[in-house]
C-alpha positions as CSV (number, residue, x, y, z in Angstrom):
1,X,17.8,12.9,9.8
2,X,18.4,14.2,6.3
3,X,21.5,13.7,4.2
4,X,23.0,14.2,1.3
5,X,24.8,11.9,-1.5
6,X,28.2,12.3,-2.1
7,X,28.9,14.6,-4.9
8,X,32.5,13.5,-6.0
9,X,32.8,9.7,-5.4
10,X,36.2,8.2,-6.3
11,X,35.0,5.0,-7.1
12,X,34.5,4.7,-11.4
13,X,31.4,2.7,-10.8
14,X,29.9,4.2,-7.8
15,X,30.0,7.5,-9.8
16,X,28.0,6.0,-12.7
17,X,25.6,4.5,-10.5
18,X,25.0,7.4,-9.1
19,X,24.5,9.6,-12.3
20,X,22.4,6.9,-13.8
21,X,20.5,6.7,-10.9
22,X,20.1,10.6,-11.1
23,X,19.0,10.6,-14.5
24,X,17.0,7.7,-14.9
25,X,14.9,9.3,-11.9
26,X,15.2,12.7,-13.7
27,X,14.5,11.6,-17.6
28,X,13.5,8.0,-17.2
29,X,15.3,5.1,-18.7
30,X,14.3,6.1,-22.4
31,X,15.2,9.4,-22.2
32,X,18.8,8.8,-20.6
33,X,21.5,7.5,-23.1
34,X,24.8,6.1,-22.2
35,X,26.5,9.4,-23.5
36,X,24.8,11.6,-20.9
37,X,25.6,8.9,-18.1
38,X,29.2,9.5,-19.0
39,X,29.2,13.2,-19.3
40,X,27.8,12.7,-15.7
41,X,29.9,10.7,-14.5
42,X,32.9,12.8,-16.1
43,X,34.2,9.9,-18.0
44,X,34.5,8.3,-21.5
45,X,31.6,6.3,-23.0
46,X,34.0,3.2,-23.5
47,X,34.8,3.3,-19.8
48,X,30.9,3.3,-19.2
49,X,30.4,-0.1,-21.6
50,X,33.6,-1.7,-19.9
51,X,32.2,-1.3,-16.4
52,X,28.4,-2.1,-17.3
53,X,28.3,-3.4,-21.1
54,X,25.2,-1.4,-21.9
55,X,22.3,0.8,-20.8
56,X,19.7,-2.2,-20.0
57,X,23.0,-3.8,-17.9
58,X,23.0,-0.7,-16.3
59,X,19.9,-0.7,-15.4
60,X,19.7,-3.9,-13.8
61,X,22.5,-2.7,-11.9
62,X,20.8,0.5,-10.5
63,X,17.7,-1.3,-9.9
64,X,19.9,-4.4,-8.4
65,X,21.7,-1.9,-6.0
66,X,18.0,-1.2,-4.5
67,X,17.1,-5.3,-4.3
68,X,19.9,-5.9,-2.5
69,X,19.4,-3.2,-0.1
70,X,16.0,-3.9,1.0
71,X,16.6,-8.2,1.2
72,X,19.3,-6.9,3.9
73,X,16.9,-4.7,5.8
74,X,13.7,-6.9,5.7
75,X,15.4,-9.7,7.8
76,X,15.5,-6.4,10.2
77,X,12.2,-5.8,10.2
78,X,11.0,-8.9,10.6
79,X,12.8,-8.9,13.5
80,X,11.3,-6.1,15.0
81,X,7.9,-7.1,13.8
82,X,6.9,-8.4,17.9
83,X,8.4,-6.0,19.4
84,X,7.5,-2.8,20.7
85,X,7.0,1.6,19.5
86,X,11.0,2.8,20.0
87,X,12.5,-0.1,18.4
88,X,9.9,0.3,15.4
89,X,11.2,3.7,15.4
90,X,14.5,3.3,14.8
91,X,14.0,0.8,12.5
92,X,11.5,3.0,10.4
93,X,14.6,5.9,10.1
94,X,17.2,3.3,9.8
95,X,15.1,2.5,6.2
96,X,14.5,5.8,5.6
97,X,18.1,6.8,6.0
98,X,18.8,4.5,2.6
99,X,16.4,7.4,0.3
100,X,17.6,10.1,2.0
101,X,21.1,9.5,1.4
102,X,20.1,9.8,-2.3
103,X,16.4,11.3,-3.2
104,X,16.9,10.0,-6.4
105,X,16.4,6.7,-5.0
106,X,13.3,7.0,-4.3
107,X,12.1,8.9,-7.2
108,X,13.6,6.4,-9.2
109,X,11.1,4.0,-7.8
110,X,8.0,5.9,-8.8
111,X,10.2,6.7,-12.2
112,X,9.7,3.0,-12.6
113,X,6.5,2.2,-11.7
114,X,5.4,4.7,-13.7
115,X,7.2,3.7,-16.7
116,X,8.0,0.2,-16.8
117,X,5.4,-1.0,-14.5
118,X,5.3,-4.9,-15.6
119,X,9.1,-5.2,-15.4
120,X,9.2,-3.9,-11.2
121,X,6.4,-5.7,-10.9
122,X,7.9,-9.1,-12.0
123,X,11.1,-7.8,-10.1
124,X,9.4,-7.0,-6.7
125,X,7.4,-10.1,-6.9
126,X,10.5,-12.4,-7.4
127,X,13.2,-11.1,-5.3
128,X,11.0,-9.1,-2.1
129,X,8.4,-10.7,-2.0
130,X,9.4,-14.0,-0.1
131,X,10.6,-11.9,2.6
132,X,7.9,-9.7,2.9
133,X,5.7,-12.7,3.2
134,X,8.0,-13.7,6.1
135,X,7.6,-10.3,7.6
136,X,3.5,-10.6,7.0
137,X,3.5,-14.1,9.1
138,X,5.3,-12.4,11.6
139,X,3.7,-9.4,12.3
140,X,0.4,-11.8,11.9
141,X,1.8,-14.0,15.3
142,X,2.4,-10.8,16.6
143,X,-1.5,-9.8,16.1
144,X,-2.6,-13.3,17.7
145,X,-0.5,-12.5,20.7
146,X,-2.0,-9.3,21.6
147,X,1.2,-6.6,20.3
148,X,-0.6,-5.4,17.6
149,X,-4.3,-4.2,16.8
150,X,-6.5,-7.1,15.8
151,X,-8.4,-4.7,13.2
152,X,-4.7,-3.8,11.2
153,X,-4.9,-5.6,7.9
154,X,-1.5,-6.3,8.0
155,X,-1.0,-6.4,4.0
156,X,-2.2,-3.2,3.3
157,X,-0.5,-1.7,6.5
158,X,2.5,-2.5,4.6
159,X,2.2,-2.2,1.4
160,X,0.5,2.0,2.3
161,X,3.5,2.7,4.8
162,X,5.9,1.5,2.0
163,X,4.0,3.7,-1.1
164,X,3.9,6.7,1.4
165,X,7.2,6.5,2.5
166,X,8.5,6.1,-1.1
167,X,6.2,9.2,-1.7
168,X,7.4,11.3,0.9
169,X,10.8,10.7,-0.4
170,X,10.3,11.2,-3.7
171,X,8.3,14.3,-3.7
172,X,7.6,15.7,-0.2
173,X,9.4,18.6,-0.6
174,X,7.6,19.6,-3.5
175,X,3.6,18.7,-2.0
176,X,4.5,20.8,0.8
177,X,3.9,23.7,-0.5
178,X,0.1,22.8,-0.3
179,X,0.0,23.6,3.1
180,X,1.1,26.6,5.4
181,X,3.5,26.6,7.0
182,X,5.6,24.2,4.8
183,X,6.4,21.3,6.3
184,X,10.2,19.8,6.0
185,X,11.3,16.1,4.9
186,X,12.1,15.1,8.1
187,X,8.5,16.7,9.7
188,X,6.6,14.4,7.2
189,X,9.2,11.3,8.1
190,X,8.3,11.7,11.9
191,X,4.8,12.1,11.3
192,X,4.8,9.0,9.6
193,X,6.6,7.3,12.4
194,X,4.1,8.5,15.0
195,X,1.0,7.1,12.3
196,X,2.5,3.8,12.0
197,X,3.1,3.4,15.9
198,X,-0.4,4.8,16.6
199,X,-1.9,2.6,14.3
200,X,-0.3,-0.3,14.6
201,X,0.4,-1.3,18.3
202,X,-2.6,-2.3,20.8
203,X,-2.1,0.4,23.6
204,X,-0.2,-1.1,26.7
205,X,-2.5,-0.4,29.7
206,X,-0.7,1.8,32.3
């Protein structure tokens, strides 16, 4: 399942999104200046400002490229919200796939909500949170039909598969080492596929 980002993109502003996703995860957005974005990124400063203008438009672009992603993959999910375990399943590693192509990612996000809390917040609220809504009433029809457990509080079964997966992401290879023997990324990943299925779908009778 795991993967890794590429190291030498081409592109002149894939590269700095990448390094400023990298440091901004690494240093946070106050302790990052455009200089070492460049250095990064192996160009000139100028050729940073003419892509992006400045830091806080860079920002919004780093944190834009993560919006954009997820209002493409909820429609998914809400699409899989009736159905059944294996196509949950490949949904769940289809979303995971998008962190583990970069870890950063995802350590990014706790970067954020650690340091500029009211800012995601207002972000999360105003671009995701229409279609999580949609994926909530959903998932709710589902509940009334029988496919899912009647006891799930549907809200919170969200919103604690989305922290933990984020979590995992972030910094499950560095938790591991709590417990012996050390469990690997994609151990943790499955194990969180096999909880969600477990506790979210009312046992078909056989």
């Amino acid at each position: 399942m795991s993967t890794a980002p590429d190291s030498h993109p081409t592109d002149v502003r894939t590269r700095i999104l990448l390094e400023a996703t990298r440091l901004f995860a690494e240093r946070g957005y106050n302790g990052t200046s455009i200089q070492m974005i460049s250095q990064a990124a192996g160009i000139k400063r100028p050729t940073l400002v003419y892509h992006f203008g400045s830091k806080d438009s860079l920002r919004e672009a780093v944190l834009g490229q993560l919006v954009k992603h997820w209002q493409a993959e909820l429609p998914r999910l809400m699409a899989a919200a009736s159905d059944g375990g294996p196509r949950l399943d490949s949904l769940m590693r289809a979303l995971f796939q998008f962190f583990l192509e970069d870890r950063n990612r995802a350590r990014l996000v706790l970067r954020e909500m650690l340091d500029a809390p009211d800012s995601l917040t207002v972000e999360l609220r105003r671009e995701l949170q229409p279609w999580t809504q949609l994926l909530v009433d959903a998932m709710r029809t589902a509940q009334g039909q029988g496919v899912i457990r009647h006891d799930v509080d549907i809200e919170s079964f969200l919103l604690l598969i989305i922290t933990t997966s984020i979590g995992v992401l972030a910094i499950g290879d560095r938790t591991k080492a709590l417990v012996p023997p050390e469990p690997g990324i994609d151990d943790q990943l499955m194990e969180l596929i096999r909880i969600a299925k477990t506790s979210l779908f009312t046992p078909r009778e056989s």
